[in-house]
Backbone bond lengths (Angstrom), bond angles and torsions (degrees), N, CA, C in turn:
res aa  C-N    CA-C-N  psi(-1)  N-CA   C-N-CA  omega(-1)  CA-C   N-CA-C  phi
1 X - - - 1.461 - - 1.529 109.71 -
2 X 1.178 123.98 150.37 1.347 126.10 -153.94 1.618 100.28 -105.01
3 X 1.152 137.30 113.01 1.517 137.98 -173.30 1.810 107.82 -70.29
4 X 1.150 99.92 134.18 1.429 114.03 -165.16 1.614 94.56 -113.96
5 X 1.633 114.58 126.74 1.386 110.38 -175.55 1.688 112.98 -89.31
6 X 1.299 134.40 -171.21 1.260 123.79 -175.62 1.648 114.01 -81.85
7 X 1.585 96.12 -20.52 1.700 92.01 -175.94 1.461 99.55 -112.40
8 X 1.397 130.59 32.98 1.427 153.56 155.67 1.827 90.12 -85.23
9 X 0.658 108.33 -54.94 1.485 120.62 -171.32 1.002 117.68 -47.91
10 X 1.285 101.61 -73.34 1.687 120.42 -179.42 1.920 113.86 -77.86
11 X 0.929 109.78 11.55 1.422 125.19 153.34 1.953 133.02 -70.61
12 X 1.699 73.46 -40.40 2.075 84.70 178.84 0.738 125.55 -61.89
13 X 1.738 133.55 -41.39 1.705 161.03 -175.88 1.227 83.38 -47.57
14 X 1.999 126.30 -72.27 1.140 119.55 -163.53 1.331 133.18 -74.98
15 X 1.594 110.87 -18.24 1.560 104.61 160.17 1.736 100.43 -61.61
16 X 1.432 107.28 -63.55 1.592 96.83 -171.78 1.725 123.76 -22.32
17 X 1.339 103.22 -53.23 1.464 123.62 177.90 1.929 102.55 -37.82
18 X 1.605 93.65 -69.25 1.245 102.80 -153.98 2.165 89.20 -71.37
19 X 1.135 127.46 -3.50 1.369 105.71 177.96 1.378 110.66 -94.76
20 X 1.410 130.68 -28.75 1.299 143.95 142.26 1.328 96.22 -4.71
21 X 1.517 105.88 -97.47 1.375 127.09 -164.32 1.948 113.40 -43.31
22 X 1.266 110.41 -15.58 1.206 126.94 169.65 1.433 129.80 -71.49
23 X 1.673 93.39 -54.28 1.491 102.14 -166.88 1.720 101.55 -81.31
24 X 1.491 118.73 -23.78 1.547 138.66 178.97 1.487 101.05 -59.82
25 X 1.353 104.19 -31.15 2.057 107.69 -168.12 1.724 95.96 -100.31
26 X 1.669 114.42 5.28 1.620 91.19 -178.52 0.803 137.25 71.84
27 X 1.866 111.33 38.06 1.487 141.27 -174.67 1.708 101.79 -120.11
28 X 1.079 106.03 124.42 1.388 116.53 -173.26 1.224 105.71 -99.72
29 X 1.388 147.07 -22.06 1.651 135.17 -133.18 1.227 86.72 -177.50
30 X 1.787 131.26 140.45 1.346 152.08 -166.55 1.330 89.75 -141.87
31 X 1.726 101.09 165.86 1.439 107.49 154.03 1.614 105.70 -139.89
32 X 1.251 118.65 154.16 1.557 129.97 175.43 1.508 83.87 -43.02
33 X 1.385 149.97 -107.18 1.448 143.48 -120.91 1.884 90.57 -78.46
34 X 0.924 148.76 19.10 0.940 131.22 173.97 1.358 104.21 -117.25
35 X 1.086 148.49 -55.67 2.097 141.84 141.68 1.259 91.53 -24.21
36 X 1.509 147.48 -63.13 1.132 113.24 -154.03 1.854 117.25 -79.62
37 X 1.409 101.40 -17.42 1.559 90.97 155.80 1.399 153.79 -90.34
38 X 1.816 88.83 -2.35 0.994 89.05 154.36 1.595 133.58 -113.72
39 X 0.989 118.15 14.70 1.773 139.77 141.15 1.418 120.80 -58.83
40 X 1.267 107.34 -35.25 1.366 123.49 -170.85 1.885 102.41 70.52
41 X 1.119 133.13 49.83 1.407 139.12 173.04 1.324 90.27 -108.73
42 X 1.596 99.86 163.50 1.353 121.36 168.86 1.848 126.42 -71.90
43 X 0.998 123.84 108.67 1.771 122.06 -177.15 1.436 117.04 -4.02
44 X 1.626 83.71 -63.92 1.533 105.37 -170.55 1.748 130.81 -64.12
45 X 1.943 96.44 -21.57 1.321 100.00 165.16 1.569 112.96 -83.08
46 X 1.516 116.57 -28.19 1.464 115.00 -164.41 1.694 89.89 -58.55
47 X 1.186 106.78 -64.25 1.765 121.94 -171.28 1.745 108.53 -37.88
48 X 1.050 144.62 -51.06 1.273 148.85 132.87 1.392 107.81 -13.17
49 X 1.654 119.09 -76.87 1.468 115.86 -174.69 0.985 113.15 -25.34
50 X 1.800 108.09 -64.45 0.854 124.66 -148.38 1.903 126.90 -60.51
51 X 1.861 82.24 -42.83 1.627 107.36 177.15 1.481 123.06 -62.79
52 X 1.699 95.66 -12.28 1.820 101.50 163.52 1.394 124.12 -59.18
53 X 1.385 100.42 -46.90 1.429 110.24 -153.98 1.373 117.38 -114.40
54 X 0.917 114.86 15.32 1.507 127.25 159.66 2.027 122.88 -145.12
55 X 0.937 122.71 166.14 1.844 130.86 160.40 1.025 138.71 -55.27
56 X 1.604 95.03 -54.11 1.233 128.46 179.75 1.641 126.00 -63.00
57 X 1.333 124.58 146.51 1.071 136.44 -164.06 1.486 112.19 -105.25
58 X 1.701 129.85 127.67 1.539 89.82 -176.04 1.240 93.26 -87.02
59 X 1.542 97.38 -176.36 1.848 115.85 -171.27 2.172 108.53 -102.81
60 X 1.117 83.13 132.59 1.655 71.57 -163.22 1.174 128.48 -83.45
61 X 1.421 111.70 26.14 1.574 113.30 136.85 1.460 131.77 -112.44
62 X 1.028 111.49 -24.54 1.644 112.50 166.23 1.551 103.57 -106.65
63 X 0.998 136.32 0.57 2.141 117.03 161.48 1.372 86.18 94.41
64 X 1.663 95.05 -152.48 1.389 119.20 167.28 1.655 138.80 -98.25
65 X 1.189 132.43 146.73 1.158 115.29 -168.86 1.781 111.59 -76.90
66 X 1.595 103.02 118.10 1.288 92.10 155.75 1.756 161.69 15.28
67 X 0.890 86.17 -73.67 2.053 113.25 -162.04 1.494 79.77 -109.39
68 X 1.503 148.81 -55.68 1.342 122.33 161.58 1.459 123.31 -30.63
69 X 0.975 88.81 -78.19 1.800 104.62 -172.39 1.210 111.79 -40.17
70 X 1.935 126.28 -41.26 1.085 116.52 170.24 1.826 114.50 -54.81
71 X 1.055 116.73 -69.30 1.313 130.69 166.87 1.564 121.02 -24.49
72 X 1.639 102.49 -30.03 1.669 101.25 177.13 1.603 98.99 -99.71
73 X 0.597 127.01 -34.78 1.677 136.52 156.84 1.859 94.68 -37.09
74 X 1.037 112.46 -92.18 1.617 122.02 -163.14 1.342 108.20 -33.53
75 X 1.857 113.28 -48.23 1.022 115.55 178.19 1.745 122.89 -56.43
76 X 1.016 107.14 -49.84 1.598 117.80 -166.67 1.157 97.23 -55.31
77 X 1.508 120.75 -39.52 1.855 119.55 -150.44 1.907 90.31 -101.26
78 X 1.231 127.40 1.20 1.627 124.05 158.97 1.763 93.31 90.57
79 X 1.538 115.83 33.45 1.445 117.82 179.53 1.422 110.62 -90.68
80 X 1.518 104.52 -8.06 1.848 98.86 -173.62 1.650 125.73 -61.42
81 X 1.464 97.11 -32.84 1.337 104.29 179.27 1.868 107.66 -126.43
82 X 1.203 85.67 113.40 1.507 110.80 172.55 1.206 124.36 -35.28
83 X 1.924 123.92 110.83 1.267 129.24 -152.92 1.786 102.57 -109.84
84 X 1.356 114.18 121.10 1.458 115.43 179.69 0.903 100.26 -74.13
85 X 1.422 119.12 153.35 1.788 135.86 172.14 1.395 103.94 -151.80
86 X 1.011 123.82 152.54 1.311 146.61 -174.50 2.037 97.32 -131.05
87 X 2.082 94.49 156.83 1.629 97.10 -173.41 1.315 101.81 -104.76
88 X 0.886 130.85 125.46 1.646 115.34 172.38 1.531 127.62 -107.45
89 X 1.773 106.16 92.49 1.524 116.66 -154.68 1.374 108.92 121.06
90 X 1.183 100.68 92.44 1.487 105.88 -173.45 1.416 131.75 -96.95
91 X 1.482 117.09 28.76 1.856 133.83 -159.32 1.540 75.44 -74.18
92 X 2.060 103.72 -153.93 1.587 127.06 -176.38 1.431 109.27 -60.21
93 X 1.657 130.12 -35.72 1.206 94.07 -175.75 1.729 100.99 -124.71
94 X 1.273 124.51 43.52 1.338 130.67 128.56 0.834 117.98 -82.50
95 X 1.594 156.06 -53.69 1.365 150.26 176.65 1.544 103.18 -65.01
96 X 1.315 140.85 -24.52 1.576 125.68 148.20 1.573 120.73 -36.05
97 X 1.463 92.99 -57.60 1.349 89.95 -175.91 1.604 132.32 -65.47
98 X 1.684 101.32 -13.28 1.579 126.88 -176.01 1.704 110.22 -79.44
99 X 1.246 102.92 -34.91 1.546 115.79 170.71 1.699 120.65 -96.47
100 X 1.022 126.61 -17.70 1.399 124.13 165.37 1.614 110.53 -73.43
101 X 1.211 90.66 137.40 1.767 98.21 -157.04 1.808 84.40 -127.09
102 X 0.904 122.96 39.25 2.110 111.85 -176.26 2.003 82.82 -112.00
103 X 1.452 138.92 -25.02 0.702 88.31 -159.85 1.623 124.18 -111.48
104 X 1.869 95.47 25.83 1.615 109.55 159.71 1.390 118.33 -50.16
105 X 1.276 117.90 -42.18 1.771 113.04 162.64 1.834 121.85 -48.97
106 X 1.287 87.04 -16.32 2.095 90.53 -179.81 1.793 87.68 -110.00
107 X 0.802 122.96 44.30 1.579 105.08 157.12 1.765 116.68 77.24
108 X 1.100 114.72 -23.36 1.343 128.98 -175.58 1.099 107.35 -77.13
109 X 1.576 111.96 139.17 1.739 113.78 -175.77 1.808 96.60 -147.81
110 X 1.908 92.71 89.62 1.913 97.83 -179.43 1.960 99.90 -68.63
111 X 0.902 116.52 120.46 1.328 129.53 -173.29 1.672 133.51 -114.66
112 X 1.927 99.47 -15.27 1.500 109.36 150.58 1.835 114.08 -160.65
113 X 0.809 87.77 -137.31 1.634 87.07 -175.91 1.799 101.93 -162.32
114 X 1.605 110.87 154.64 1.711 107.68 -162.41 1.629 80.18 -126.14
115 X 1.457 139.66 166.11 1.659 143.18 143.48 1.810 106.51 -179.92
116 X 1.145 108.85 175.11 1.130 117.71 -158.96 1.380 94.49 -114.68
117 X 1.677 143.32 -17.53 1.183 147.96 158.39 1.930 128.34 -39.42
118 X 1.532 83.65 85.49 1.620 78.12 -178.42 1.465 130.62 -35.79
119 X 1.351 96.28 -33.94 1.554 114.18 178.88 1.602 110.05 -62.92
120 X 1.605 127.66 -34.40 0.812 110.57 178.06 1.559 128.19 -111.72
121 X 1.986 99.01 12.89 1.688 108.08 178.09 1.188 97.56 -78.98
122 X 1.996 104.56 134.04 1.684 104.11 168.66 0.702 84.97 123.70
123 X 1.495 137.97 -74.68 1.701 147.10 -129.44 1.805 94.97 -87.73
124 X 1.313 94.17 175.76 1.417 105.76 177.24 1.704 118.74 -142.22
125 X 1.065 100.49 135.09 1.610 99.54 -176.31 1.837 94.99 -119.92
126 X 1.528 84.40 131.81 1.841 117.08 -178.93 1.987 94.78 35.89
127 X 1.404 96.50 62.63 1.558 121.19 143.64 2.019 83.89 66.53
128 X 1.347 122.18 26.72 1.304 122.80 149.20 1.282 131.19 -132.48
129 X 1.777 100.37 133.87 1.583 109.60 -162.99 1.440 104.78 -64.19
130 X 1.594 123.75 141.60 1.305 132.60 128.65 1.193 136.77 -35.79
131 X 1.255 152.43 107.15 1.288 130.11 -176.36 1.903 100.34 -101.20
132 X 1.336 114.99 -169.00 1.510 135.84 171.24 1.334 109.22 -74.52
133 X 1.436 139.61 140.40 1.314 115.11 166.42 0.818 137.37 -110.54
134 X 1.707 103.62 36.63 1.382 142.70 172.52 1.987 102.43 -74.61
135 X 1.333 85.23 -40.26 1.516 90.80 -177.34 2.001 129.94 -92.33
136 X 1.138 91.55 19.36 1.475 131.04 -175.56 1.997 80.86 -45.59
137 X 1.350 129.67 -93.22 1.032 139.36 -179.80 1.412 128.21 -20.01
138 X 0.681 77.40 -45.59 2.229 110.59 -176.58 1.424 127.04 -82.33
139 X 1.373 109.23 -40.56 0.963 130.72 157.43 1.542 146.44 -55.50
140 X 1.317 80.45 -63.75 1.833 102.81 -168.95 1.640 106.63 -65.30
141 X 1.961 115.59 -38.03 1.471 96.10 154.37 1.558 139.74 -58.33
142 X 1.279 112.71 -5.38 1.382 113.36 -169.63 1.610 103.40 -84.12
143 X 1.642 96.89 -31.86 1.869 109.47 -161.22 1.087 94.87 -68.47
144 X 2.012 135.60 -20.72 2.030 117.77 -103.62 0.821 108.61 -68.57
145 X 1.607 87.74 109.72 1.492 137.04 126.48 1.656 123.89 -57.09
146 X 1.387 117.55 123.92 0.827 108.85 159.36 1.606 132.47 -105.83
147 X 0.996 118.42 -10.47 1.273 126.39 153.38 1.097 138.34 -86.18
148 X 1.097 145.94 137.47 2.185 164.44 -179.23 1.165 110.22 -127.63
149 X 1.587 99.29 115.14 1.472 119.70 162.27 1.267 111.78 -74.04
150 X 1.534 127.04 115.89 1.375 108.26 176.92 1.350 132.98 -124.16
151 X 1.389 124.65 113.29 1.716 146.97 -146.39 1.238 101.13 -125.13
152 X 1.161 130.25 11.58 1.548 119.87 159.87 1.605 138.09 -77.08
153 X 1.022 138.32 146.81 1.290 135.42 -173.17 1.541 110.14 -62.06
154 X 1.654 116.71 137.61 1.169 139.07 -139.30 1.520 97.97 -85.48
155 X 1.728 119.00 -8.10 1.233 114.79 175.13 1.604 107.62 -79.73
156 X 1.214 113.13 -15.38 1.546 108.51 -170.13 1.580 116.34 -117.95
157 X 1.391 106.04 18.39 1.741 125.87 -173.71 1.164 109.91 -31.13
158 X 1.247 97.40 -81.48 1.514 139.32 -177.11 1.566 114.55 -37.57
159 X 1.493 94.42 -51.74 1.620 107.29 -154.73 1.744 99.71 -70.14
160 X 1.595 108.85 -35.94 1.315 143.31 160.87 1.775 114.66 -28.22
161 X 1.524 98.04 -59.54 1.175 109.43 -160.00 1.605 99.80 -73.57
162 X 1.078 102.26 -57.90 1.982 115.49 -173.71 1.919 89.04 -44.52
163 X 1.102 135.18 -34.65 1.137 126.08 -173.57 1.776 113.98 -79.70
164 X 1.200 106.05 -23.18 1.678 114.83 177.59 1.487 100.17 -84.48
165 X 1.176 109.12 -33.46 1.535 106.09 -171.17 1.793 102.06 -55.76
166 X 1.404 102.62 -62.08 1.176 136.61 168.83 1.830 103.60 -5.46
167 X 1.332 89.78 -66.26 1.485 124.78 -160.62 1.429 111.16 -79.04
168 X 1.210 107.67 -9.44 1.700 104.02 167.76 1.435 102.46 110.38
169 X 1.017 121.28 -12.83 1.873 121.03 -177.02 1.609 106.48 -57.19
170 X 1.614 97.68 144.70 1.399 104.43 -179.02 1.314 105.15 -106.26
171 X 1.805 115.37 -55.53 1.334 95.41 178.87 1.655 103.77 -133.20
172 X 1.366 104.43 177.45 1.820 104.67 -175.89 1.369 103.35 -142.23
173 X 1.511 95.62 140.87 1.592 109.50 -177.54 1.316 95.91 -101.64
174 X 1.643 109.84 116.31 1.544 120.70 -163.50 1.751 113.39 -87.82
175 X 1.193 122.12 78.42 1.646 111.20 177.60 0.963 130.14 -56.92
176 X 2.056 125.74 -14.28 1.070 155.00 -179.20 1.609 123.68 -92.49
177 X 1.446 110.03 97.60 1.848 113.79 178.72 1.368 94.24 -63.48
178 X 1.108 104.20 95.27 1.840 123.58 148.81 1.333 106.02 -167.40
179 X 1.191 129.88 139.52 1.629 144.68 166.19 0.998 105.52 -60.52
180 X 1.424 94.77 113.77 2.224 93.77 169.86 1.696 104.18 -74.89
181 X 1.071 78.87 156.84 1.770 105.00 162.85 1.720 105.74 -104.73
182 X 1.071 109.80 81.25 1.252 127.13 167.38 1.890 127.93 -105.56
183 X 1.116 132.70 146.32 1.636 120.93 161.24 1.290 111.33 -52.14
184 X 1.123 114.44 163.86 2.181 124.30 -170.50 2.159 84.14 -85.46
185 X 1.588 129.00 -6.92 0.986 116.52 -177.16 1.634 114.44 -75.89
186 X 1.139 97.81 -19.58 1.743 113.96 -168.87 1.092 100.07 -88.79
187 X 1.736 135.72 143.45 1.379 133.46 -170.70 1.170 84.88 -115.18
188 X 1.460 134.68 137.47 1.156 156.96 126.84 1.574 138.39 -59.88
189 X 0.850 111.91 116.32 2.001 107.42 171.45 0.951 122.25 -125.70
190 X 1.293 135.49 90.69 1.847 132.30 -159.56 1.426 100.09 -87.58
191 X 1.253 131.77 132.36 1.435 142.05 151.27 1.908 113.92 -98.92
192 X 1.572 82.92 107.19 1.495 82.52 -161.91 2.354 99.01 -101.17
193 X 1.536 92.33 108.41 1.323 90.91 -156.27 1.659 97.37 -75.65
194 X 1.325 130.53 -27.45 1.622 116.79 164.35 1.129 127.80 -33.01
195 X 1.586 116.90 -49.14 1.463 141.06 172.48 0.977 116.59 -36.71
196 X 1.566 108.70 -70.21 1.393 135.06 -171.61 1.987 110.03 -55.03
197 X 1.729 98.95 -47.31 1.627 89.11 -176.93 2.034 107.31 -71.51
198 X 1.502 95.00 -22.71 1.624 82.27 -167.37 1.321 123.25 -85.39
199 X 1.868 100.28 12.39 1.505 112.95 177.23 1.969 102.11 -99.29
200 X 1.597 109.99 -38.31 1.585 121.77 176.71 1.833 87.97 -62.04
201 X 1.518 136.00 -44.83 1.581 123.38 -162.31 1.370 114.35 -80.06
202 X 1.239 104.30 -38.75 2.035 117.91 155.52 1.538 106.68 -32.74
203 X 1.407 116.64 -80.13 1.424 116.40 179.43 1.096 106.53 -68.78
204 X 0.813 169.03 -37.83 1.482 148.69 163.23 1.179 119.26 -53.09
205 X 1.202 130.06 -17.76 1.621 139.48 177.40 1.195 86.72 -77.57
206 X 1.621 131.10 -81.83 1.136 133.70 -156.08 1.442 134.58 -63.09
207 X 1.787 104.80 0.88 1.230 107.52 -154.56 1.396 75.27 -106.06
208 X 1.668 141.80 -18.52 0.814 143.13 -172.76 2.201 126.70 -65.40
C-alpha cells in the first residue's frame, strides 16, 4: 500500500475544489500540467496525486476526464457515502458550522446540533434541530452519527467526549486545544485555531 503523507492529504479537498469549479463551468477533460498551474503546485507532484487515486492514465491530448477524477478523488478520501455528523456546542462558530452547506460535496452530512442553551434547545438552525446535551447518549444512536464537531468550552472537553464515546461516535473534529481522553478506537483531528493565527502573525511580523 502506498503511504500517503499528511500534506498528500490535504491536497485532494483542493483539487476537488478546483474540479468542481470546472465541471460547474462545463469542462469535461483536465490535464496533470494544467491543475498544476493553476494551483500553482509542481507537475510532478499533481501527477503522483493523481496516480494514487485512480488506474487510469491521462491521454495526452485531452488529460483526464473530469467527473471521473472527481469521483476517484471522492472515493479514495471515503466521500462516496455520505457521513452524518452532528455539532457539539452550538455558540458563533457551532452554528457556522450548522449553516455552511459547501461541505456536502466532501461527504459530510451536519444533521443536528448538541448545547446546554435553553435558548437554543428545541430550536433549529438552517432547518437542524438542537437537542439538550443532556441527551448526548441517547440520542446520537438514534441520529448515527458518526462524527462530532466539537466547540465546547475546554473546561467540559473531556466530560463531553466520554459522552460521544458513549454515543457511538467514531471520530471528532476537535476545535478545542485540550487532549481528549479518548480510546486509540476514536479518530481524532484537533484544529487548533490559536496555533494556526500565531503561525499566519509570525509571518506577518517577519515579512514585515
Amino acid at each position: 500500500m502506498t503511504k500517503i503523507s499528511k500534506r498528500q492529504l490535504e491536497r485532494y479537498p483542493i483539487y476537488l475544489r478546483y474540479l468542481f469549479i470546472l465541471r460547474d463551468s462545463g469542462v469535461k477533460n483536465i490535464s496533470a500540467p494544467a491543475i498544476a498551474r493553476a494551483l500553482q503546485l509542481s507537475e510532478e507532484q499533481v501527477r503522483k496525486d493523481l496516480q494514487v487515486v485512480t488506474s487510469k492514465e491521462g491521454k495526452p491530448k485531452s488529460g483526464r476526464d473530469v467527473l471521473e477524477l472527481i469521483q476517484d478523488i471522492g472515493n479514495f478520501l471515503g466521500y462516496k457515502d455520505s457521513t452524518k455528523a452532528v455539532v457539539i456546542g452550538c455558540g458563533h462558530l457551532g452554528q457556522a458550522f450548522l449553516n455552511y452547506k459547501g461541505f456536502e460535496k466532501y461527504g459530510l452530512d451536519i444533521i443536528a446540533g448538541f448545547d446546554i442553551d435553553k435558548n437554543l434547545i428545541g430550536t433549529q438552525v438552517n432547518h437542524k434541530h438542537i437537542y439538550d446535551m443532556k441527551e448526548i447518549e441517547s440520542v446520537l444512536p438514534l441520529l448515527n452519527a458518526k462524527i462530532a464537531i466539537l466547540t465546547v468550552p475546554a473546561s467540559v472537553v473531556n466530560q463531553v467526549a466520554k459522552k460521544l464515546v458513549k454515543g457511538g461516535i467514531k471520530g471528532v473534529w476537535n476545535y478545542v486545544p485540550v487532549r481528549l481522553d479518548v480510546p486509540d478506537s476514536v479518530v481524532v483531528e484537533n484544529v487548533n485555531l490559536a496555533s494556526s493565527l500565531a503561525i499566519l502573525s509570525h509571518k506577518l511580523n517577519k515579512g514585515e
